[in-house]
VEXMAR-981278 format. One line per field, with one value per residue: residue number from 0; y, x, z of N, C-alpha, C in turn. Coordinates in pm, whole numbers, plus 50000, padded with zeros to 5 digits. Atoms other than C-alpha are relative to their C-alpha. Example, Ala and Ser with C-alpha at 12.3 -4.5 7.8 and 13.67 -1.06 7.14 Angstrom:
n = 0:1
n.yy = 49881:49881
n.xx = 50089:49918
n.zz = 50000:49994
ca.yy = 49550:49894
ca.xx = 51230:51367
ca.zz = 50780:50714
c.yy = 50120:50109
c.xx = 50090:49923
c.zz = 50000:50073
END
This chain:
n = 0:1:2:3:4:5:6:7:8:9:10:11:12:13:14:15:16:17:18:19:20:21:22:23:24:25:26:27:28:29:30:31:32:33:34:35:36:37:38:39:40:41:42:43:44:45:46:47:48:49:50:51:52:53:54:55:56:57:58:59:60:61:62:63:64:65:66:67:68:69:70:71:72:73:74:75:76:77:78:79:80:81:82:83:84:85:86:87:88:89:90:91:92:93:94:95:96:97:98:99:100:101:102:103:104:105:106:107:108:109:110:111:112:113:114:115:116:117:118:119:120:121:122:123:124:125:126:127:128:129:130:131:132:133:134:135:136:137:138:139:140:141:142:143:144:145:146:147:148:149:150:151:152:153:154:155:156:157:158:159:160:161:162:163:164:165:166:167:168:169:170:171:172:173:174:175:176:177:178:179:180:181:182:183:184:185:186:187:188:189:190:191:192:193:194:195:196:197:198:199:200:201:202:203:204:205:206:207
n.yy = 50003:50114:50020:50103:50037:50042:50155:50118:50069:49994:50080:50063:49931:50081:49928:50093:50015:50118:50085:50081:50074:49974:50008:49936:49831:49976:49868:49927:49913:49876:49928:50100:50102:50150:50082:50145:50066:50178:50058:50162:49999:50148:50121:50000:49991:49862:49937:49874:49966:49856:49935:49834:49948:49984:50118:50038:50089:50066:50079:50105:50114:50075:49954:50139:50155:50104:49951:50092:50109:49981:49884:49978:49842:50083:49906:49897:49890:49930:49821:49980:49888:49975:50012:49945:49996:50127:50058:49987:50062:50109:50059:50104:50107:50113:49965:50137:49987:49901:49941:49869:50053:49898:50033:49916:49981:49875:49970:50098:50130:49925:49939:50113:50148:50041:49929:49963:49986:49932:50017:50131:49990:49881:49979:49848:49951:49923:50059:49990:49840:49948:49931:50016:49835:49950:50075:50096:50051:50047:50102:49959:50051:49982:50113:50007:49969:49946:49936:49952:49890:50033:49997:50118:49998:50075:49864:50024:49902:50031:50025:50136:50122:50039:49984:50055:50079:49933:49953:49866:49896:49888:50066:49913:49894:50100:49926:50011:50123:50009:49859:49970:49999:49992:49956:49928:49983:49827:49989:49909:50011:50112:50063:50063:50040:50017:49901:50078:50048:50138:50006:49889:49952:50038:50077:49988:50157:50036:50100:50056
n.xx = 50064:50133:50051:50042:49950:50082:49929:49990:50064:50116:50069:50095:50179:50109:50060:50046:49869:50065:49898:50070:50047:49945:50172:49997:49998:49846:49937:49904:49942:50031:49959:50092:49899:49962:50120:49919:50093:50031:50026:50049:49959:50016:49960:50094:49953:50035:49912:49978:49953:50031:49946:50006:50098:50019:49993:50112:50070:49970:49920:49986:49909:50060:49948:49966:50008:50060:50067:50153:50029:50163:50013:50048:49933:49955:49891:50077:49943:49918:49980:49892:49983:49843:49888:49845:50044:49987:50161:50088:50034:50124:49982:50202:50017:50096:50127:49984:49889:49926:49865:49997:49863:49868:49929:49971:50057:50024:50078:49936:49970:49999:49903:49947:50084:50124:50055:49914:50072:49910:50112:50073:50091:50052:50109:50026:50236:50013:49913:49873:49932:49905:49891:49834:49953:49911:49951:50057:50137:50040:50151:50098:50185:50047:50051:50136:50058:49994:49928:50090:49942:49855:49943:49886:49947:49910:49888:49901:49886:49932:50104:50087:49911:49994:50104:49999:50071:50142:50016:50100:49910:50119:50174:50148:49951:50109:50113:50176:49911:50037:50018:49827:49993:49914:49885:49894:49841:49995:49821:49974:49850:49960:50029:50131:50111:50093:50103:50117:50194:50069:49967:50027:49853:49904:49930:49855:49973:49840:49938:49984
n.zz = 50132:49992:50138:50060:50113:50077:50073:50016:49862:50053:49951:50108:49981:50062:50129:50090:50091:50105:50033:50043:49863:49850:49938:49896:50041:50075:49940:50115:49907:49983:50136:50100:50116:50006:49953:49937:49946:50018:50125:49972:50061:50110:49923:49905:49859:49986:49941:50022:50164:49990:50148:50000:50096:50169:50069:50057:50004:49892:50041:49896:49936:49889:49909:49937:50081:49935:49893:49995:50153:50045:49975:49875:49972:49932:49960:49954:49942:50097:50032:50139:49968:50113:49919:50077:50120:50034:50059:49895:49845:49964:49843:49984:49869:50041:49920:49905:49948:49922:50112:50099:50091:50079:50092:50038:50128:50096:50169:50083:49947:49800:49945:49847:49994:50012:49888:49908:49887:49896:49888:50027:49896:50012:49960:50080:50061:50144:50072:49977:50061:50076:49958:50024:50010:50001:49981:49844:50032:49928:50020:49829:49984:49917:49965:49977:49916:49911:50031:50152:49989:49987:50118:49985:50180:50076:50028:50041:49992:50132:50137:49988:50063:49833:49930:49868:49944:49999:49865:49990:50017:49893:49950:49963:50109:50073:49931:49980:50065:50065:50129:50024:50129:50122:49926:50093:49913:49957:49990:49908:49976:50083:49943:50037:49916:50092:49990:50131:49909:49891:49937:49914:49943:50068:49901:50010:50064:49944:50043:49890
ca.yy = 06141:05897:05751:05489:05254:05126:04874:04687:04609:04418:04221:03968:04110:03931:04005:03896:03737:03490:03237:02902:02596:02802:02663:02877:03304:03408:03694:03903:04119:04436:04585:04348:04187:03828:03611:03304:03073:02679:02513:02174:02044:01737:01490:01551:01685:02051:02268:02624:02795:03152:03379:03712:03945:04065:03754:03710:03411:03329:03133:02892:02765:02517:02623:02312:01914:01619:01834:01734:01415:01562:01903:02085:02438:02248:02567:02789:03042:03201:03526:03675:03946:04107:04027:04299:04284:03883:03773:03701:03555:03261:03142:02886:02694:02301:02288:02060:02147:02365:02403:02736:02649:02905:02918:03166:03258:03423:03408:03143:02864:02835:03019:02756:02418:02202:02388:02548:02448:02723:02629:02311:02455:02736:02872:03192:03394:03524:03544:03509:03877:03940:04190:04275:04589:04620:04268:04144:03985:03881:03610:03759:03653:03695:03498:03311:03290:03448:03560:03703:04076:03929:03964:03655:03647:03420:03672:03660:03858:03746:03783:03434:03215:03155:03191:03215:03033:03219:03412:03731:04038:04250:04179:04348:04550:04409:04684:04498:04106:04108:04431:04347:04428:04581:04660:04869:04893:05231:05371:05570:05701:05462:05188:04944:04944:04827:05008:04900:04826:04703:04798:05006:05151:05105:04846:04765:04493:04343:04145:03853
ca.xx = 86026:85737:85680:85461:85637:85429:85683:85893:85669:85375:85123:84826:84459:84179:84098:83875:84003:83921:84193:84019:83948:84043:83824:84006:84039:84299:84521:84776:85071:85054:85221:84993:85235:85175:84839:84897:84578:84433:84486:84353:84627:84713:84779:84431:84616:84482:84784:84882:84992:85110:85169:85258:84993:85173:85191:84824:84823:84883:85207:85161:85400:85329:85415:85318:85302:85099:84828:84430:84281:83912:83773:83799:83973:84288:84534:84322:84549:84799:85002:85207:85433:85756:86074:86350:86398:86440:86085:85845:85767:85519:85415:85043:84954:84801:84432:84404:84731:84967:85249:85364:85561:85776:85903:86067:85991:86082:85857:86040:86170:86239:86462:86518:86408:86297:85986:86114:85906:85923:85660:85490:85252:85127:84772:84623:84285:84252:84551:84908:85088:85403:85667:85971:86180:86539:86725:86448:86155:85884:85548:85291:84966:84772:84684:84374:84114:84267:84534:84339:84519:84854:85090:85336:85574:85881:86218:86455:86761:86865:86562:86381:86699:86743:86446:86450:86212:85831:85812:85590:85634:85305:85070:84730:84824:84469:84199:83912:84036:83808:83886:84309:84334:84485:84905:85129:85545:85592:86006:86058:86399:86530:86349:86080:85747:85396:85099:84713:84312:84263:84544:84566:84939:85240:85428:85792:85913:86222:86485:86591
ca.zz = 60942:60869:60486:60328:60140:59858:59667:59755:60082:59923:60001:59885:59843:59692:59354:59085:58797:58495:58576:58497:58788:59085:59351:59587:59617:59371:59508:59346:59504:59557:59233:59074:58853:58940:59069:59290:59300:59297:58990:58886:58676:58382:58648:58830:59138:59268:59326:59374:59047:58978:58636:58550:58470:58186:58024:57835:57785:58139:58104:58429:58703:58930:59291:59493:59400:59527:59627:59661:59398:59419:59383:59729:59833:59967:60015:60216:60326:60092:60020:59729:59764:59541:59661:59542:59196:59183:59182:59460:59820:59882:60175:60239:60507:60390:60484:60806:60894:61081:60865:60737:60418:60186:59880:59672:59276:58981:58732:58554:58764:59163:59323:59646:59651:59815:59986:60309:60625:60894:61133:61242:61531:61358:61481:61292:61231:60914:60677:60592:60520:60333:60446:60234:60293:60184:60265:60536:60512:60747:60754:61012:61125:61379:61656:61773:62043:62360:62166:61868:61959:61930:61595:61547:61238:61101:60974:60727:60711:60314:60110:60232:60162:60538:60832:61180:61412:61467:61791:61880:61764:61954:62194:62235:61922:61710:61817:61690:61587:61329:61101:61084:60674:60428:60604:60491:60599:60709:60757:61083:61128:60896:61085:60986:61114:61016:61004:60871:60953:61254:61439:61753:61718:61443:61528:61555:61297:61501:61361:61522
c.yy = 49867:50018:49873:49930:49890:49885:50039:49943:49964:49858:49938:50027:49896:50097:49908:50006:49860:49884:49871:49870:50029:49994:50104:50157:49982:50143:50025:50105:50116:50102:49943:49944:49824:49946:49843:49924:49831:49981:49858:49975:49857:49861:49985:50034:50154:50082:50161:50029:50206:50014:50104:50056:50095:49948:49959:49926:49920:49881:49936:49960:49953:50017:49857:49888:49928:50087:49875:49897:50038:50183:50090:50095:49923:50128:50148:50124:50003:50107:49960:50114:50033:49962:50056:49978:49851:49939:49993:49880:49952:49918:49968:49915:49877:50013:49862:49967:50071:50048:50105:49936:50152:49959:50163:49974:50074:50010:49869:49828:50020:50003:49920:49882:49889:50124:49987:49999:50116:50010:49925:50022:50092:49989:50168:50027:50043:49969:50054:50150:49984:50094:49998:50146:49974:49811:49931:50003:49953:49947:50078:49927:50016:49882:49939:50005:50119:50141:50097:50181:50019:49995:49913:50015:49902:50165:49959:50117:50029:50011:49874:49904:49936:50047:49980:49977:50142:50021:50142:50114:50134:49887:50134:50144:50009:50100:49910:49830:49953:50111:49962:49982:50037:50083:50059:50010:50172:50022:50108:50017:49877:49826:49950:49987:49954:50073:49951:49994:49964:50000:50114:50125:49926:49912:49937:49868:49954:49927:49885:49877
c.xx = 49929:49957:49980:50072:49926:50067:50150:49922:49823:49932:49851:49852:49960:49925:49889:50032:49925:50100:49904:50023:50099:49923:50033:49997:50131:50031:50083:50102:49952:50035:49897:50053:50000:49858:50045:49840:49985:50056:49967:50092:50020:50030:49897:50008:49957:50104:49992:50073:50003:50083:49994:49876:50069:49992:49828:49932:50006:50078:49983:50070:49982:50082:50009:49957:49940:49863:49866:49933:49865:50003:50007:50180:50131:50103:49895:50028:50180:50088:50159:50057:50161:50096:50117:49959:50039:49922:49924:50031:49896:49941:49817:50038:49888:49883:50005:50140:50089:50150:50020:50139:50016:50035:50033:50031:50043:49911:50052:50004:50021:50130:50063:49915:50060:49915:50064:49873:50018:49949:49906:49882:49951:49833:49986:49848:50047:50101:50123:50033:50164:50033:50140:50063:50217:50067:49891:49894:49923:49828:49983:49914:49963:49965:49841:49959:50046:50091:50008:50060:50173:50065:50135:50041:50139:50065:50099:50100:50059:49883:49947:50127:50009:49899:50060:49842:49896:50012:49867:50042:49893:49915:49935:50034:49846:49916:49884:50057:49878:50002:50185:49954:50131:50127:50058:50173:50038:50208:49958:50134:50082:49964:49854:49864:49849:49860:49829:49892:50051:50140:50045:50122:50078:50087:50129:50020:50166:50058:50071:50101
c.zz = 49981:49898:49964:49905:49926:49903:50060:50106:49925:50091:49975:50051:49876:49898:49886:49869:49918:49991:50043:50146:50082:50075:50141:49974:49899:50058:49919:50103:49959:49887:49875:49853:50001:50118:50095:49998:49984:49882:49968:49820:49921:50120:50105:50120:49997:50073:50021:49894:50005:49848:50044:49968:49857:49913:49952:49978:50153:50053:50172:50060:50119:50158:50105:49907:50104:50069:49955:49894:49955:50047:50106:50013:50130:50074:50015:50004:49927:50012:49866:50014:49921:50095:49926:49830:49967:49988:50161:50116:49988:50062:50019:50118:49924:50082:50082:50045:50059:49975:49965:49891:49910:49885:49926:49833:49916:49886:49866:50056:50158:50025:50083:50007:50067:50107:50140:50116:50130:50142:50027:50102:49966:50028:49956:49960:49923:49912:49999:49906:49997:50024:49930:49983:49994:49962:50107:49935:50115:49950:50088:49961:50150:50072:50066:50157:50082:49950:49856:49999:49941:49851:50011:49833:50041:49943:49927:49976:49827:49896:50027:49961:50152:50105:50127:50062:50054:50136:49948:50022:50090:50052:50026:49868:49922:50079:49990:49879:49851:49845:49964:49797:49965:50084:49921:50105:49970:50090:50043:50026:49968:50079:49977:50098:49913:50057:49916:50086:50093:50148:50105:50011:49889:50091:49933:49894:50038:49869:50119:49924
END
């Protein structure tokens, strides 16, 4: 048996949106309950910032600190995605850097702090995807040049409270390294897999 699962497995698309000096994309999960983008905030520093969308007036909370002092798209690469019914998954890479950092959200205050580094050599085309099904969670991304076919992810077993170390989960999976989009987590015989643009074959989401 083979069924789409549409929430809790979400993941961040590019939307447009009236939220005020975002010099970067603003995205939104997949239930579309909550926006993550730039913000240029009272202390002149340009951070990431996310609200609910039911909230109107767009009640604000600041995700990272110390970011950029002058205008300029500092948190390139993003994602936002539900996590269970406790709030969301958040995971950017600094621009000019190779970091994958983490954090976890409810809507209120943070869940785990301090930010959670989980990868200091990271290398990726395109962007970071969100994975949450049951108790597990997984970062993907794809990889570059040679390896531009290849699907590498980070895994948590607890809902993002604990991570294990970034290995590879497909190679040559990536039909056409320029079309990987919009994914979806697809449950085969009670068994996770992912499914989406761009790729040649569902593919297994280990745990590890």
């Amino acid at each position: 048996m083979l069924c789409l699962i549409g929430s809790p497995a979400v993941f961040a698309t590019e939307v447009n949106s009236s939220v005020p000096n975002s010099l970067c994309e603003v995205v939104q999960s997949e239930d579309k309950q909550a926006l993550l983008w730039q913000q240029a905030f009272e202390d002149q520093r340009f951070d990431l910032a996310m609200a609910l969308t039911s909230d109107q007036s767009l009640d604000i909370k600041r995700v990272t600190f110390g970011g950029a002092s002058e205008p300029a798209c500092r948190y390139k690469i993003y994602a936002l995605a539900r996590g269970g019914d406790w709030g969301w998954h958040i995971a950017w890479v600094d621009y000019g850097a190779s970091v994958l950092n983490y954090a976890r959200m409810d809507g209120e205050a943070w869940v785990s702090s301090p930010v959670k580094k989980l990868s200091n050599s990271l290398l990726l085309k395109g962007k970071l995807y969100i994975l949450s099904w049951q108790q597990q969670a997984w970062i993907m991304w794809q990889g570059t040049d040679v390896q531009a076919g290849n699907l590498y992810a980070v895994y948590s077993a607890d809902e993002g409270r604990n991570w294990q170390a970034a290995r590879e989960i497909a190679t040559s999976v990536v039909s056409d390294s320029a079309a990987l989009g919009r994914l979806q987590l697809t449950i085969k015989n009670s068994q996770p897999y992912l499914a989406g643009d761009g790729l040649n074959t569902h593919v297994f989401l280990p745990s590890w």
